[in-house]
TIVO-890151 format. One record per residue (C-alpha): x, y, z; residue number from 1. Coordinates in nm, 2 decimals, always signed. Layout:
% TIVO-890151
<X:X | Y:Y | Z:Z | k:NUM>
...
//
This chain:
% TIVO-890151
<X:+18.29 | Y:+9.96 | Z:+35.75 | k:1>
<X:+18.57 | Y:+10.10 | Z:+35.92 | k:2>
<X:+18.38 | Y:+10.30 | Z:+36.26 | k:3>
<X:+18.07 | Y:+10.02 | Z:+36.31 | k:4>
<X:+17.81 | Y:+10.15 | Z:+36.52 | k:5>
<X:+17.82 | Y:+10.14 | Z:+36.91 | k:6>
<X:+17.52 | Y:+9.89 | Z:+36.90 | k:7>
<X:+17.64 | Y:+9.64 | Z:+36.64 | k:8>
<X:+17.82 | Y:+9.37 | Z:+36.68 | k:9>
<X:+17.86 | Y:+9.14 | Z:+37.00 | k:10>
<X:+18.10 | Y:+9.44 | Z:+37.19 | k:11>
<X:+17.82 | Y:+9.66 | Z:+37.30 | k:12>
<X:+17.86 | Y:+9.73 | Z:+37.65 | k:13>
<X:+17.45 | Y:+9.89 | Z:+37.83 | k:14>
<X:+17.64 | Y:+9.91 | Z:+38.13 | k:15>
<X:+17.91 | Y:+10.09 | Z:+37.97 | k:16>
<X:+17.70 | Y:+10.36 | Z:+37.83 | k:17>
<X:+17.48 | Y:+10.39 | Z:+38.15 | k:18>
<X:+17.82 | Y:+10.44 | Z:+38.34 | k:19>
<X:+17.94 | Y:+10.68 | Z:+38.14 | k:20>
<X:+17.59 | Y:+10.89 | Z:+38.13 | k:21>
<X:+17.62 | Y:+10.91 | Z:+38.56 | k:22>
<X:+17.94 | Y:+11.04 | Z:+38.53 | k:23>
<X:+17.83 | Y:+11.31 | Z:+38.29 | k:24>
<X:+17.56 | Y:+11.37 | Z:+38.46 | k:25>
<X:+17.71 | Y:+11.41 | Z:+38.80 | k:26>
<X:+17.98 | Y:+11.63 | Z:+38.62 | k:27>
<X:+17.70 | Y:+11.87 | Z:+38.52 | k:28>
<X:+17.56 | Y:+11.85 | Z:+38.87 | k:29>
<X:+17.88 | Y:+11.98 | Z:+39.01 | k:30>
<X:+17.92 | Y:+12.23 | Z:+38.76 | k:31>
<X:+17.56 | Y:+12.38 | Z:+38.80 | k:32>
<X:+17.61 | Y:+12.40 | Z:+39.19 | k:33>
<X:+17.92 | Y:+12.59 | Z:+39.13 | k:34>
<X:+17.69 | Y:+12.89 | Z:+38.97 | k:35>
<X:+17.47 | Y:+13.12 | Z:+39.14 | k:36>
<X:+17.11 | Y:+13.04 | Z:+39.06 | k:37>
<X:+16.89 | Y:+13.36 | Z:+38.96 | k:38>
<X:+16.63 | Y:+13.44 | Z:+39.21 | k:39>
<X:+16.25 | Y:+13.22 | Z:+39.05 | k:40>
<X:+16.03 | Y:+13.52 | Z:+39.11 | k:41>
<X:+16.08 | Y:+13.89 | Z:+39.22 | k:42>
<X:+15.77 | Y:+14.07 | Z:+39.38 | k:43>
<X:+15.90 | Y:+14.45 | Z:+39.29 | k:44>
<X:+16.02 | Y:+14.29 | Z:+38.92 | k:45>
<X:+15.67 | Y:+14.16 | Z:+38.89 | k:46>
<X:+15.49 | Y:+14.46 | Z:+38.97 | k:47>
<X:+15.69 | Y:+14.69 | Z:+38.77 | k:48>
<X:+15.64 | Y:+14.51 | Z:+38.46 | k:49>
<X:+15.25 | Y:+14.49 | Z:+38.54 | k:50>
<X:+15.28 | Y:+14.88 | Z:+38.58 | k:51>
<X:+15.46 | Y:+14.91 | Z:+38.28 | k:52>
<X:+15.22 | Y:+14.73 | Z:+38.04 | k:53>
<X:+14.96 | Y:+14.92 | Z:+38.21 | k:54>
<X:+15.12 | Y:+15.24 | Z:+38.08 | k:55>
<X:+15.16 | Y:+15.13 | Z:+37.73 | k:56>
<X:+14.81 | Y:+15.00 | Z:+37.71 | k:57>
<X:+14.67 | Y:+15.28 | Z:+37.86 | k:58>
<X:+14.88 | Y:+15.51 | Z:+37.57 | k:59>
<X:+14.77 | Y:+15.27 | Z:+37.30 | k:60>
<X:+14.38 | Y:+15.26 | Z:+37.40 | k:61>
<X:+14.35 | Y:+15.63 | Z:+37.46 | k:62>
<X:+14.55 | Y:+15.70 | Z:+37.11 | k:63>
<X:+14.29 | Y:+15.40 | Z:+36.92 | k:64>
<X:+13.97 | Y:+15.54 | Z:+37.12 | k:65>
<X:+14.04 | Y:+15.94 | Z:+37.04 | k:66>
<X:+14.12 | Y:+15.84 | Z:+36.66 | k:67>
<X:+13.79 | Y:+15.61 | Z:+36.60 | k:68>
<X:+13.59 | Y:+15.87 | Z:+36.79 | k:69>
<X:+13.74 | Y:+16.17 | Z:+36.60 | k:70>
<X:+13.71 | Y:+15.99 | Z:+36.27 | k:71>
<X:+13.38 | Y:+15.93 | Z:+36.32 | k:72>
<X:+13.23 | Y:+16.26 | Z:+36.45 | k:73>
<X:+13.41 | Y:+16.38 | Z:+36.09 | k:74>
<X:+13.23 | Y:+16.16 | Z:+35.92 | k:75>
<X:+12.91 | Y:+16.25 | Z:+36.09 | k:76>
<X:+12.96 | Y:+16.69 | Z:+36.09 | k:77>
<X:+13.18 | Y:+16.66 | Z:+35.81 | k:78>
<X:+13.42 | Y:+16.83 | Z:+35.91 | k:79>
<X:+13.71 | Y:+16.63 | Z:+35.75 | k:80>
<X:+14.05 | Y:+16.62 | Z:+35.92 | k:81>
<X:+13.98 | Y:+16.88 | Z:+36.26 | k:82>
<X:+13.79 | Y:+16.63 | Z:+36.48 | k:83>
<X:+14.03 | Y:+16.37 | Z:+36.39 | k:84>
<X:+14.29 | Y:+16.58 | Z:+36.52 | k:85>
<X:+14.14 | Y:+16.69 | Z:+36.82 | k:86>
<X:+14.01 | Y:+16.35 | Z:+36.97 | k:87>
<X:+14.42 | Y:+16.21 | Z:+36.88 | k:88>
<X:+14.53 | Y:+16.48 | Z:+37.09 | k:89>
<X:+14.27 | Y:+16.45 | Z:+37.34 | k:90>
<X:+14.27 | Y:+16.07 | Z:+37.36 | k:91>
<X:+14.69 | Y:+16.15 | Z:+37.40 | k:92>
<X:+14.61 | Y:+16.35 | Z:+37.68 | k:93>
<X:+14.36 | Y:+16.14 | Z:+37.85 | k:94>
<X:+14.63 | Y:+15.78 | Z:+37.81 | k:95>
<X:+14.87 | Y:+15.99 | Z:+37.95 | k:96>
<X:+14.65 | Y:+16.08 | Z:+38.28 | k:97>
<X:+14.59 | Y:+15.72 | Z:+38.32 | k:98>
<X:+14.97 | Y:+15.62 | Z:+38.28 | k:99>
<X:+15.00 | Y:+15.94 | Z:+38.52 | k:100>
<X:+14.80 | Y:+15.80 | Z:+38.77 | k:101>
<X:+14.92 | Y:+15.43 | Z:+38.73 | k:102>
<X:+15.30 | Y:+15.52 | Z:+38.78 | k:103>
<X:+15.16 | Y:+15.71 | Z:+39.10 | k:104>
<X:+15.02 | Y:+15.51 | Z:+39.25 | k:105>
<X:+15.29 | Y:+15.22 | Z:+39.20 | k:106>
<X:+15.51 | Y:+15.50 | Z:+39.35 | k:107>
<X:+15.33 | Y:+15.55 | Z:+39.65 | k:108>
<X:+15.27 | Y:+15.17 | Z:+39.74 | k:109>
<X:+15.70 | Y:+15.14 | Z:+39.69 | k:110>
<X:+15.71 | Y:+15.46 | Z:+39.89 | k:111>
<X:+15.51 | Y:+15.26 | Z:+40.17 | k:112>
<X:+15.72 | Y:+14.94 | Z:+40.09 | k:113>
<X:+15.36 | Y:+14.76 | Z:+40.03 | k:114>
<X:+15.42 | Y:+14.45 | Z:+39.76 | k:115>
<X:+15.06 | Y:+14.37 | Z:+39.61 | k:116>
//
């Protein structure tokens, strides 16, 4: 047992290790004041990220809610892959009004300078 452990034996030194754990810890104070600290929270950053999901959900639920309905009215007429098409493209169309309208209205509230 060359390197005993820091515990053993009648050498252990608490005040030692707790003396040596404030200097550490007041060298990682100084060093963390030394860098700039991010901003916690960012109103416009916030926002735009709320507007963004927004979007994408409103792209993913208009594509989900024009499929299911197309592939069921196909299932009802019969009328195998048309409807199925046309309610894709018109659920497409109708996510991308509502992203539309989202993205303007975020627009004008920046325009303003308004934070909600």
């Amino acid at each position: 047992m060359d390197n005993p452990s820091r515990k053993a034996g009648p050498d252990y030194d608490p005040e030692g290790d707790r003396r040596r754990i404030d200097e550490l810890d007041a060298r990682l104070k100084a060093a963390r004041g030394t860098a700039e600290k991010p901003s916690p929270g960012n109103r416009t950053s916030q926002r735009q990220t709320n507007v963004a999901y927004r979007v994408l959900v409103d792209m993913i639920a208009g594509l989900l809610v024009g499929g299911f309905l197309g592939y069921w009215l196909d299932r009802w007429w019969g009328s195998k892959p048309f409807m199925l098409v046309a309610m894709t493209i018109l659920g497409f169309a109708g996510g991308m009004s509502n992203a539309w309208r989202a993205i303007k209205s975020y627009a004008k509230d920046a325009e303003r300078g308004e934070e909600k």
